[in-house]
N, C-alpha and C positions, 0 to 999 in steps of 0.2 A: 504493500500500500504506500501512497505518496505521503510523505511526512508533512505535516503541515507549515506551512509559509512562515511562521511566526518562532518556531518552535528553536531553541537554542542550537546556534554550530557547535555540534562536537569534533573534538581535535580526531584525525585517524587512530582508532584502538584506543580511542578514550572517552567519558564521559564530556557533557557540555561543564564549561566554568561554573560557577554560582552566581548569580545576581548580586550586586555591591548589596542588595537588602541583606541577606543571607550570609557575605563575608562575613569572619568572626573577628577576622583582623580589621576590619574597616568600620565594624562596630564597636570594635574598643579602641580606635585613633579616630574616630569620626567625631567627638567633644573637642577633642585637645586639636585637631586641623581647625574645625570651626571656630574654635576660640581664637587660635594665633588669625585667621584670617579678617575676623573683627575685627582684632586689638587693630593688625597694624592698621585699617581702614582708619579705626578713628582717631587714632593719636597722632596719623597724619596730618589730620583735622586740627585736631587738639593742642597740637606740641607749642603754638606761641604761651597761651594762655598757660603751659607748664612749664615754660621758662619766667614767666612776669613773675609767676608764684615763686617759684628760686628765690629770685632777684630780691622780691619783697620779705622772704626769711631772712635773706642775707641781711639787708638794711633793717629791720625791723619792724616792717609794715609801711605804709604810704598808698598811695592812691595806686589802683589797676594802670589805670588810663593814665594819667601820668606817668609811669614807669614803662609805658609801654613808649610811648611818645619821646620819651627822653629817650631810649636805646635807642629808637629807630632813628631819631634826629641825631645821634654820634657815633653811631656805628652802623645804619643800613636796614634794611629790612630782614636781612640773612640773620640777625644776629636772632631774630625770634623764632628761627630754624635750626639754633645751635644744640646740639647734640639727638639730632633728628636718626641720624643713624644708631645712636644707644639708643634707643627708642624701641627701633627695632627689633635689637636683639630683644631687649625685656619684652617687647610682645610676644615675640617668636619664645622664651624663654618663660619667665615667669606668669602673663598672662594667659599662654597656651596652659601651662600646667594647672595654675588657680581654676581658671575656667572647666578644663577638660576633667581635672579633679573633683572639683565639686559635682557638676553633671553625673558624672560615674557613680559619685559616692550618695547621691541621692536618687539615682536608678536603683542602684543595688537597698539603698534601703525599703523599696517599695514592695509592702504586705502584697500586690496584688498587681498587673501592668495598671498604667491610669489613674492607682491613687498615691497621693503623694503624701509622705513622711509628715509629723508634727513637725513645729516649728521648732523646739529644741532639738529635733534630730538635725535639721537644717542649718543650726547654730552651729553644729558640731561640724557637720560638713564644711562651715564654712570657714570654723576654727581651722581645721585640718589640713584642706585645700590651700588656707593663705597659709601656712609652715610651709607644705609643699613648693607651693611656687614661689616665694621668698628662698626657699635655702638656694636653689638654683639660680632662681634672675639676679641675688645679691651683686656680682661683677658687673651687668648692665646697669644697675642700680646706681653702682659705685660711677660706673661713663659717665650718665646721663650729670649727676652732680657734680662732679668735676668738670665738664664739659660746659655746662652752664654757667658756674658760680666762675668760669676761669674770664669769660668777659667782665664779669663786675671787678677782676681787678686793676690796678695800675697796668698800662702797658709794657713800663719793665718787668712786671713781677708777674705775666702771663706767661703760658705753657704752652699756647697756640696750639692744642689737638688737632689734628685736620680729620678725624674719623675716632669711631670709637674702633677700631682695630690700633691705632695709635698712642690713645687713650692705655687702651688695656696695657700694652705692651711696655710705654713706658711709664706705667704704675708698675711692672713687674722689676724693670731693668734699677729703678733708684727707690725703692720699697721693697723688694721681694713677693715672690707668689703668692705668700698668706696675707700681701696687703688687699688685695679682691675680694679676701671675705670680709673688710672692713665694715664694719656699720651692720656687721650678721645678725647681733640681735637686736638692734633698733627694727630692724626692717623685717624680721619675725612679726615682732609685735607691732608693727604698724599692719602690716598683710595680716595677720590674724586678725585685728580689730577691726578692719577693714572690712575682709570679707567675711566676718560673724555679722557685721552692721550693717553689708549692702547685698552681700549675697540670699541672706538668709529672707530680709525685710523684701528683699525684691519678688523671691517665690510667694512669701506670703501674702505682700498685697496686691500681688497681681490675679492668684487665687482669689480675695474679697471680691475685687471690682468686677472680673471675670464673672463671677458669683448674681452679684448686681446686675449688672447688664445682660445676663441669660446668654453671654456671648465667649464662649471657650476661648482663649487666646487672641482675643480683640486687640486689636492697636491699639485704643487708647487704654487698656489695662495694662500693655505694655509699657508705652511711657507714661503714665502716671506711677508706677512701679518703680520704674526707674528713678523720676525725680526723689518720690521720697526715698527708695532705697541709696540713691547718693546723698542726701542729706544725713541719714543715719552713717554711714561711711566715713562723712568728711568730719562729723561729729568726733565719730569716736579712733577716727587713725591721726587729726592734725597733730593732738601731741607727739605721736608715736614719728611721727613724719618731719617736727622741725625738730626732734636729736639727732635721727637717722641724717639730715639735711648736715648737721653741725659736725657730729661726727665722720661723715664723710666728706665732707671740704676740709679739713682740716690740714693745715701746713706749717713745719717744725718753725720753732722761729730761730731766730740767731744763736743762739747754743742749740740748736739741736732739739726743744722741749718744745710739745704738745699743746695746745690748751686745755684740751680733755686728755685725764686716765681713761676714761670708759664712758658708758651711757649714763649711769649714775650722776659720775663729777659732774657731767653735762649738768644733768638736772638740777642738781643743787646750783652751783653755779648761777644757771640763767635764774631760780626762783632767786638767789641773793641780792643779784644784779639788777633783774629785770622785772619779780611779781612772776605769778603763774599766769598770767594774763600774757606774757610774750611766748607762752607756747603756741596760743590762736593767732600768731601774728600771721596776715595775711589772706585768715578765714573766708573774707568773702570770694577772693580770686580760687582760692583752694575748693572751695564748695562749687565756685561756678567751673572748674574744669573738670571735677569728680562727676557732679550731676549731667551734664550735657555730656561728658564723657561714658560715664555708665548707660546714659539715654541711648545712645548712638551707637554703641557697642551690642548694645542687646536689641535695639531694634536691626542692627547687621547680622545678628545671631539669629535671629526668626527668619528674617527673608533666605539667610544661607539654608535654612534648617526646611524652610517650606519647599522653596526651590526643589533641593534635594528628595524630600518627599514627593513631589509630581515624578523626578525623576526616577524612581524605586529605589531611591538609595537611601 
């Protein structure tokens, strides 16, 4: 009988392939690809408005729009693209892992296909997932801050990076290799508060409003989701985010000495100095790149993921 017209090419002396729905390999890398291919979308986007926020830890806070204005009137419009290339890698690196990690670890918790876990289970996923992709993105982490923070200084006392392959290489050559894992546990616990406060808030209130609306996976439950799950984020990672910031600019001074031993000194330090109040320095730029940044990343996560779905994968 004639086989039918639709029906899978099998190779000679062999079965046909499996359907990418069906790979098993392609359903456990298919989180962690769609995640990196989000990130990098949006922080392409995004990356001025995460440079201004640098710039304003560095100095202590000040106006958005002023700081932005003032870089672009002394150094160019490029300068709000500076360390666009670290960027990358931490998509490709830490946000492929948080993202693809979490997905995974809240499939796998699911009693049943289609329902999804409490919201303390979610916490956890979301505690877990940011350890994950912080131990790994930690090096890109380290570019992107050095990369940035090195326009804000004197032009003698710049390092001029031209790439974060650059970057990395010579942190390695005049620090040593274990200087990459600098700033490891700031940026633990900034990704772990992070993603407990936007990953976890994001499933859940997009469940409500989904709920509300009688409409499964609606746009706007998505970004409304989103907004407030980056307000819970930026909430609870900014402090975690201006040590990790401190501690990894950091440069010896004239003898050789530090200004921080560790994350701690950091702390004490700025609260002596500065009030607990200079660890939100810069909150509002910080919230508006986290929010429109988690907006944009998950709404590129759903069209990647529908898309995919028309196509059987």
């Amino acid at each position: 009988p004639r086989a039918r017209a639709n029906a899978p090419h099998a190779p000679p002396g062999g079965t046909a392939a499996p359907a990418m729905s069906e790979s098993k390999a392609w359903q456990t890398a298919k989180p962690f690809v769609n995640g990196g291919v989000a990130a990098s979308i949006g922080i392409t986007v995004m990356n001025p408005v995460d440079v201004v926020k640098t710039r304003l830890q560095i100095a202590g806070g000040g106006s958005p729009l002023g700081m932005a204005r003032s870089m672009v009137a002394q150094q160019g419009l490029s300068s709000l693209y500076v360390g666009l290339t670290a960027q990358y890698l931490r998509a490709w690196t830490y946000q492929t892992a948080r993202l693809g990690a979490y997905r995974s670890l809240t499939n796998a918790m699911q009693t049943e296909p289609g329902v999804n876990p409490p919201l303390w289970k979610k916490a956890g996923a979301g505690l877990t997932a940011g350890a994950i992709g912080a131990v790994i993105g930690t090096p890109a982490e380290l570019a992107i801050i050095r990369m940035q923070a090195d326009t804000a200084l004197p032009q003698a006392e710049r390092r001029g990076y031209k790439n974060v392959g650059d970057a990395l290489l010579r942190v390695v050559r005049s620090e040593g290799a274990s200087a990459l894992l600098t700033g490891t546990g700031p940026t633990i616990l900034r990704a772990m508060a992070l993603n407990c406060g936007a990953l976890a808030s994001y499933d859940q209130t997009k469940e409500i409003i989904d709920d509300m609306l009688g409409q499964p996976g609606s746009k706007l439950g998505v970004a409304g989701a989103s907004m407030i799950s980056g307000l819970f984020g930026a909430v609870f990672s900014l402090p975690f985010d201006y040590v990790k910031t401190q501690i990894q600019r950091m440069k010896p001074d004239a003898n050789g000495a530090l200004p921080y031993e560790g994350a701690m000194d950091c702390v004490r330090k700025t609260v002596a100095e500065h009030g607990p109040s200079r660890f939100y320095a810069g909150f509002p730029t910080y919230a508006m790149r986290i929010s429109p940044m988690i907006t944009l990343t998950w709404l590129i996560l759903e069209s990647i993921q529908s898309a995919e779905a028309k196509r059987g994968w």
